[in-house]
PAKOLNU-244071 format. One record per residue (C-alpha): residue in one letter; x, y, z. Coordinates in pm, whole numbers, padded with zeros to 5 digits, always signed. Example, Ala and Ser with C-alpha at 12.3 -4.5 7.8 and 13.67 -1.06 7.14 Angstrom:
<sites>
A+01230-00450+00780 S+01367-00106+00714 
</sites>
This chain:
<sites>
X-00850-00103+00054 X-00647+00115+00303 X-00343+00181+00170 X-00171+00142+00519 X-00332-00213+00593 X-00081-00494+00547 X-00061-00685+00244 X+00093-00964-00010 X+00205-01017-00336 X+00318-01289-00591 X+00613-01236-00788 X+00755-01488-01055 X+01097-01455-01156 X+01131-01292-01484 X+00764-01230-01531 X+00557-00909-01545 X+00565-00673-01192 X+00346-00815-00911 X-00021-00594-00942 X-00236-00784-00712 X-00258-00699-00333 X-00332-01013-00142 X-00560-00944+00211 X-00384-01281+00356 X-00081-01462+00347 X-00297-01744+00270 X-00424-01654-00065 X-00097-01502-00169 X-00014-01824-00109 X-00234-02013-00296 X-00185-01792-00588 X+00165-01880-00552 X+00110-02232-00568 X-00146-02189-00858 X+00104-02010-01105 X+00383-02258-00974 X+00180-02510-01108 X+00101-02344-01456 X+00434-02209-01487 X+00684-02553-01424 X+01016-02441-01370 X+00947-02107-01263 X+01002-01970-00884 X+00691-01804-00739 X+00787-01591-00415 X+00513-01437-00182 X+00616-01052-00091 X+00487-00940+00282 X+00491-00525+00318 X+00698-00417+00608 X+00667-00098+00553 X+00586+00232+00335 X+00726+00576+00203 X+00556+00925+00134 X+00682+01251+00035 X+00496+01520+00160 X+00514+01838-00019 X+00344+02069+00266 X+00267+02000+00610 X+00078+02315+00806 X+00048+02352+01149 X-00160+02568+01300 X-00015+02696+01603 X-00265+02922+01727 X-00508+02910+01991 X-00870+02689+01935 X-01073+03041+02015 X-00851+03216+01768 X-00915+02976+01504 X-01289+03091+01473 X-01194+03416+01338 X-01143+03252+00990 X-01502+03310+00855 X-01430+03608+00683 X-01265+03453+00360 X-01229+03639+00061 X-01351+03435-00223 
</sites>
């Protein structure tokens, strides 16, 4: 799955960390409502991302020209 593509989980209060990554609202939501209904008593919320963090540790950019690029084929290993 792409890591950037939208997606939901189930999380029931006081149970283990949500793992699975739902492609549609509408089977996070039936998971919901399955694990509701095995687990009386117990709230069931469906998570929506909205958005994502990276660190990147190093970020080049090449600033020459695209002709002087070409002189990189003599590498020495």
């Amino acid at each position: 799955m792409n890591d950037q593509a939208k997606f939901w989980m189930v999380y029931g209060i006081g149970q283990q960390q949500p793992t699975v990554r739902h492609k549609t609202f509408v089977s996070a939501r039936t998971e919901a409502t399955r694990l509701a209904r095995f687990n009386p008593g117990i709230d069931f919320f469906v998570l929506e991302t909205v958005g994502s963090a990276r660190k990147v540790d190093v970020d080049f950019t090449d600033m020459r020209r695209a002709d002087e690029r070409c002189m990189d084929d003599e590498i020495p290993f």
